[in-house]
N, C-alpha and C positions, 0 to 999 in steps of 0.2 A: 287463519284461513289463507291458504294459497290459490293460485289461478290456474287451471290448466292452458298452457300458451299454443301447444300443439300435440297431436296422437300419431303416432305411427305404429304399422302388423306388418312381422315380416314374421317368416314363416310360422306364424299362429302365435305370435308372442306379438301384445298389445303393450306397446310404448306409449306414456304419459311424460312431456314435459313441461315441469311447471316452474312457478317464481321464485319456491321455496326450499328450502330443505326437509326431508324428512328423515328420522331416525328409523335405520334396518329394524325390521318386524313392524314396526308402527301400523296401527289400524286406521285408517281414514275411511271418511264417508264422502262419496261421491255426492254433489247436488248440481243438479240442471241449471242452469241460468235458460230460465225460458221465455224471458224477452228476447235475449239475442236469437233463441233456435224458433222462435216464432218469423222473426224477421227474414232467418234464411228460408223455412219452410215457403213463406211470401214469395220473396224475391224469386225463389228457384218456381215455384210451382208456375206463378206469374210467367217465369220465361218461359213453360213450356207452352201454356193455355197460346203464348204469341208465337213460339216460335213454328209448333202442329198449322198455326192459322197461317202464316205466313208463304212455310212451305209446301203446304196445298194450295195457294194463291198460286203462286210461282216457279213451283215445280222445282224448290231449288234447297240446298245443304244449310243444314246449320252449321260453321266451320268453325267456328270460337265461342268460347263462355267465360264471359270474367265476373266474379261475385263481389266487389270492392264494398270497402265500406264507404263510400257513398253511394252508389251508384252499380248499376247491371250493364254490362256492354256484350251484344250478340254477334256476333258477325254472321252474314249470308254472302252466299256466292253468285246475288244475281242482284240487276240493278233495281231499284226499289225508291220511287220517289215519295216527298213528303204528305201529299195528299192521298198516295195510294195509303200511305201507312197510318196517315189517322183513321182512313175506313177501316183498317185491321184495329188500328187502337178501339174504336168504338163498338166493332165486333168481338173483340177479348172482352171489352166490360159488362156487352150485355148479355156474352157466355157465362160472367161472373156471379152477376147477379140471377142468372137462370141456377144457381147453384146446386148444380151434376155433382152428385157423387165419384168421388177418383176410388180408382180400381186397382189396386197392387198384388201379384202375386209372381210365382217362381214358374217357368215352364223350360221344359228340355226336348231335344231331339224334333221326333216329327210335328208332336206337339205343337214346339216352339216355331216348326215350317209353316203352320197352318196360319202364323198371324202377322200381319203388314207392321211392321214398328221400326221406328226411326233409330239407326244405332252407326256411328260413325266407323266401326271395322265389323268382320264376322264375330259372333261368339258364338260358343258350345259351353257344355254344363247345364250348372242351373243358372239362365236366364232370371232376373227381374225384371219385370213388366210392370210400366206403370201408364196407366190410361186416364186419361182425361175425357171420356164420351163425348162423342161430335168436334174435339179438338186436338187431340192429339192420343198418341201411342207409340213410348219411348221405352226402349233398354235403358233405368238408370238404378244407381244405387244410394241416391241422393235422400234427404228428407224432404218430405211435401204434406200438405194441408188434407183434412180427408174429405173438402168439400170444395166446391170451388169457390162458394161464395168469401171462403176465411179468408181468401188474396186480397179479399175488398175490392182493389179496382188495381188499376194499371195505366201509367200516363207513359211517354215515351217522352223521352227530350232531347234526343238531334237524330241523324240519319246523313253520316257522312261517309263519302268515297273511299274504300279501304280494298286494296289490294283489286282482285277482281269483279270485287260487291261493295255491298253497305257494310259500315259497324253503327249500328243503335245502340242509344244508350237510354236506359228506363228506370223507372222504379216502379217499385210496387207495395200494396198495402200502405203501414202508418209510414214508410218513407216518404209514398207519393203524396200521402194527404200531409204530410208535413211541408213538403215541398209548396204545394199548392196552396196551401197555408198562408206559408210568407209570400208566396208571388202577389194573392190576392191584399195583403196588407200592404206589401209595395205599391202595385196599385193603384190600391184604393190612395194611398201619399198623393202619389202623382197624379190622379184625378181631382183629387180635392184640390191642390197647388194651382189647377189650371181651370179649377170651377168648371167642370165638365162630370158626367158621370162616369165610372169607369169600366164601364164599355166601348166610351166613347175617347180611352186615352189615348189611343195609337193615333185616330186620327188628329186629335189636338197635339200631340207632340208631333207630326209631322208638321199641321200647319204652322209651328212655332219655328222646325227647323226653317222652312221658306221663310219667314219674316227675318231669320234671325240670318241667312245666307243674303238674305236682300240689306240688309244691315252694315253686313262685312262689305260690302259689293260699294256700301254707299260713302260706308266709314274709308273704303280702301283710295276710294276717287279723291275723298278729302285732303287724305293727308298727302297722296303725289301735288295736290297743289299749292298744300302746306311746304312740301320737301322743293317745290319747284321755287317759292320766294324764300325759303333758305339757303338756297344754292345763287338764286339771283343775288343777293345779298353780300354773298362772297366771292364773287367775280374778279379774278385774275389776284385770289390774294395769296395763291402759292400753298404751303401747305398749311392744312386745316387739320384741330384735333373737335371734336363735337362731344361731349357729355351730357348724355340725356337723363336727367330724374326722372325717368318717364318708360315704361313696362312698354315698351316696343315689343311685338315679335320677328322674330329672325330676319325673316320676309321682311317686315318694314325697316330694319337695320340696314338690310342690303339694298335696299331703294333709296332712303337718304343717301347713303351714300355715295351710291350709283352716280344721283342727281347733284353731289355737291362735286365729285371728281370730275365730270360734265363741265364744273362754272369756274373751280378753284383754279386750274393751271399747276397742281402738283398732288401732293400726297395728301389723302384725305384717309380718316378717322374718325370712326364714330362707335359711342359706347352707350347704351342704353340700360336701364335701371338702376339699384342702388347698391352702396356699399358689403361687399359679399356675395354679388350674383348681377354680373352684367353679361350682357351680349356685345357682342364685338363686330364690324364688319372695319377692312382696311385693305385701301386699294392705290395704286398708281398708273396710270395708263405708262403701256410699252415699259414699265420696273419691273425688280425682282426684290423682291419682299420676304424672301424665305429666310434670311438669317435675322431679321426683324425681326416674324410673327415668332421663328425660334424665340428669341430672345424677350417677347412677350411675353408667351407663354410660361417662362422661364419663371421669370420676374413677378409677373403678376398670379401665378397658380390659373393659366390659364389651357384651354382643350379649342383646336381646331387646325383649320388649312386650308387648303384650297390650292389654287391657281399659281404662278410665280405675281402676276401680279395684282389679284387680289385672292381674300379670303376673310374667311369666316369661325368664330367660336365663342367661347364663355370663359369669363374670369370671375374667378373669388379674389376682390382684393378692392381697396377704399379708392374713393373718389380722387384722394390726394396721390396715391399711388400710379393712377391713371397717369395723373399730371407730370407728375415726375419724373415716371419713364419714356413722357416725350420730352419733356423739354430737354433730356439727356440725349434721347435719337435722334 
């Protein structure tokens, strides 16, 4: 069995490429893979049932269409906020579940004059029409569902600034109930973790952020007063090197040491965590430190810079290492 990977017609000759080889004359049997052409039928019909609702909301163009395999992204050319668009999303679903018959056929010339349809340049010939009753009426040549309820439903998942408009990005059918799927057992995790129902997770994980920002707030006061009788400590003792066992973040790297170059009277040093992954802050008031932190970095496999007389980065390299290459500078 081979795959067909892509089709192309060009002048009436239908091109098939596929993964495999086949022997001149060889007879093959086409077969459908009618999951995936279910999904596109979905996804495509779904765009239009939104994109007819849309554009009679707003008076405004569908200007792009992307079919990814995650995901559908639309573009419109007019400004479109997140609350207006759930009212559309919840108007496409309960056009869905009202489950209208779609309408396909071929019309030409005057015919084709007599009927309002959405189509991004002029056509002539034969026309396809395809309608969506009470939602839309589009020139397309696409494949679609012959009902509307077969879309299932339709969720939208962002609505961001794109050129002169929005670009939405959605799914539809078993993608969105897939989607929706795992969001709801995500979730439900995270409600259960905070003993809340989850309904109620957003607000329990907001008030968790507040506690946990008043935390930081409280943890941060601590340690400048920790870092202020460290530096008392070392009062006028010239230059200092500081190795911390201890998961500082950067922030608090730069504060030690702020605080101990403040008390020391020369070059200070400080390195925070352990062997294989430290933070560095190292400073001198009125020095120039730049063929040092060079030569840091050198030495120890370390990334940063800064200032001529201080700076900032991370080193891969042991405790002993540290050592060493002060007591050599």
């Amino acid at each position: 069995m081979v795959h067909v990977l892509d089709v192309h017609e060009k002048d009436g000759v239908i091109t098939h490429l596929c993964d495999g080889p086949f022997e001149p004359g060889e007879t093959v049997r086409g077969t459908l893979d009618w999951a995936r052409r279910l999904d596109h039928m979905q996804q495509h019909s779904g765009e239009h049932i939104c994109s007819g609702l849309i554009c009679a909301r707003f008076g405004c163009d569908n200007v792009g269409f992307h079919m990814g395999a995650d995901s559908v992204t639309i573009d419109f050319n007019a400004e479109i906020s997140w609350d207006e668009l759930m009212e559309l999303e919840r108007a496409a679903n309960r056009y869905i579940c009202e489950d209208h018959a779609v309408e396909i056929g071929f019309y030409r010339g005057a015919e084709l004059d007599t009927i309002d349809y959405r189509s991004k340049k002029p056509l002539d010939g034969d026309v396809r029409i395809v309608r969506f009753p009470g939602a839309d009426c589009c020139a397309c040549c696409g494949t679609h569902v012959a009902r509307s309820g077969e879309v299932g439903l339709v969720k939208f998942l962002s609505c961001q600034k794109f050129r002169e408009g929005v670009r939405i990005e959605l799914l539809c059918g078993e993608r969105a109930y897939r989607c929706l799927a795992v969001s709801w057992e995500q979730n439900l995790r995270v409600a259960q973790s905070l003993s809340v129902k989850p309904t109620d997770s957003a607000a329990a994980v907001a008030r968790l952020e507040n506690e946990l920002g008043a935390l930081k707030l409280r943890a941060a006061r601590l340690e400048t007063q920790v870092f202020a009788q460290v530096a008392a400590r070392l009062h006028g003792e010239g230059d200092v090197l500081l190795v911390e066992d201890d998961d500082l973040s950067p922030d608090s790297v730069r504060r030690l040491c702020d605080a101990v170059l403040n008390e020391c009277g020369g070059r200070c040093a400080v390195f925070a965590g352990a062997d294989g992954a430290w933070k560095y802050a190292v400073g001198e008031k009125d020095g120039d430190l730049r063929e040092l932190v060079k030569a840091l970095n050198t030495e120890l496999n370390g990334r940063g810079g800064g200032k001529p007389f201080f700076a900032q980065g991370s080193a891969a390299c042991t405790k002993s290492d540290i050592e060493a290459f002060f007591a050599k500078a």
